[in-house]
N, C-alpha and C positions, 0 to 999 in steps of 0.2 A: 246190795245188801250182802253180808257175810251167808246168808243164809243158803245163798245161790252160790255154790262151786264156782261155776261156770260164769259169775259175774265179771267184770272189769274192776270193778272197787273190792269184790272178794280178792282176786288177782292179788291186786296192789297192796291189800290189806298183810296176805301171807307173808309180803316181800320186806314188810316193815320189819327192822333187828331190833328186838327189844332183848333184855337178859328177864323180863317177868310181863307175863299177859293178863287183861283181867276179861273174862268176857260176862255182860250184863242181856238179858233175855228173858222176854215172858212169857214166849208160847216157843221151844226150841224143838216141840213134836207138832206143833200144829198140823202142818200138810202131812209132812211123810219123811220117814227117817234118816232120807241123805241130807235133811238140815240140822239135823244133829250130826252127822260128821262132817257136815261143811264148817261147823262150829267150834267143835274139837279140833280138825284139823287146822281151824286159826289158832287154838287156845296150844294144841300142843303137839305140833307137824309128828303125823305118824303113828300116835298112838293107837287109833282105829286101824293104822295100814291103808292101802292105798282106798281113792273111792272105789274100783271095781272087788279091792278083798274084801272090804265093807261089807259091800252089796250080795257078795257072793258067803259071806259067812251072815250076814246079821238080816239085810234087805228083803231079799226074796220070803225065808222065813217069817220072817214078820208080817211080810206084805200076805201071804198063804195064810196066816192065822184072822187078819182080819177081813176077809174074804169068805164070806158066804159056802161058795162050793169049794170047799174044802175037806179031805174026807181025816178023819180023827189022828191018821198019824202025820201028818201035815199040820193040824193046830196042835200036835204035842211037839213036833218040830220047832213050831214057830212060839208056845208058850218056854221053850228050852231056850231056844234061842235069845229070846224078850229078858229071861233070867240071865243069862250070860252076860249079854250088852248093861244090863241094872250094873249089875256086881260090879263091870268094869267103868261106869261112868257116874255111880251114884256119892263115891268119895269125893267127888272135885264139883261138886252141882250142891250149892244152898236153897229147898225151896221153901218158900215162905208164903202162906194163901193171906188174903188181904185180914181175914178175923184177928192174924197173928200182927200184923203190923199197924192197923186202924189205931189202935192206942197212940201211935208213935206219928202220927201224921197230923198235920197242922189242921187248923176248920178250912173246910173249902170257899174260896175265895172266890167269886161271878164278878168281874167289869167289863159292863158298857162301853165301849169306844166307840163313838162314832165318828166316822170318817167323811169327805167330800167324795163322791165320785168323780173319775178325768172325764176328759168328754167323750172318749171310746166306752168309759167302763157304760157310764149313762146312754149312749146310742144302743149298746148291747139289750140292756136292764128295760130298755123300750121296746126291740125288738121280741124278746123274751117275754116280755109280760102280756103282749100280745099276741103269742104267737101257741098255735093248739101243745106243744110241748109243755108251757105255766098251764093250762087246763087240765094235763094228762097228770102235772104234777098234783095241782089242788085234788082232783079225783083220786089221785093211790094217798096221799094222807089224811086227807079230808078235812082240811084247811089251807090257810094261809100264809106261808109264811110272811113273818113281818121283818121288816129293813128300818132303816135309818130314819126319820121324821123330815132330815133334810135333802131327802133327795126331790129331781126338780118337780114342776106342780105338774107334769103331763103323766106322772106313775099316778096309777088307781093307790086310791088311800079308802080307808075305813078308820072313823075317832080319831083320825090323825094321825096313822101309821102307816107306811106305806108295804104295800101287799105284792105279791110276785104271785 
């Protein structure tokens, strides 16, 4: 993933020559902020500066503001900070919450496929459904999941569906 510096497909990704980038993302602060300059730095090598000036102008700040022990001039650092990094990355970022797009999206589609299982997958789905790991599951959900109608007759079925 792009989102990891440190990846091998992030790597490869940097090394791609384009004259125009687009980058597409739905959570680019989920964890924590070096995946937003892992990001940037695909979309636009150098604009944030290296990851350690990143880290050392925008990171640590940030990281100190959302941190508990913290004492006030520390989350006025890291609220300074949080404002800087906006200003310089809120021009080149569109975001859209699903209320604003829900209009524009087709009805949501459900199909059923059902498939055969190989004889591994089916040796597995035996071993699994018998085994305390299918109980531990049925206990944190508190059901059943259901499968395929065609798998073979030695799966536990319930109405005719076969259960895991």
């Amino acid at each position: 993933m792009i989102k990891n510096a440190k990846s091998r497909l992030s790597a490869a990704c940097r090394q791609v020559r384009a004259r125009h980038r687009l980058l597409l993302s739905g959570t680019p602060l989920q964890n924590n902020v070096l995946e937003l300059w892992s990001l940037f730095d695909f979309l636009m090598p150098g604009f944030l500066g290296s990851e350690k000036e990143f880290q050392s102008t925008y990171g640590r700040a940030l990281q100190a503001k959302v941190t508990r022990a913290t004492n006030s001039k520390q989350m006025e650092a890291g609220m300074l900070a949080l404002d800087a990094l906006h200003k310089k990355v809120m021009p080149f970022m569109l975001r859209r919450t699903k209320d604003q797009v829900l209009k524009d999206l087709p009805p949501k589609i459900i199909q059923d496929v059902f498939c055969e299982l190989s004889p591994m997958q089916r040796f597995l789905y035996e071993q699994f459904s018998t085994s305390n790991a299918c109980r531990d599951v049925q206990t944190d959900i508190g059901t059943r999941p259901q499968l395929s109608p065609a798998a073979p007759a030695s799966c536990p079925r319930e109405g005719g569906r076969i259960l895991i």
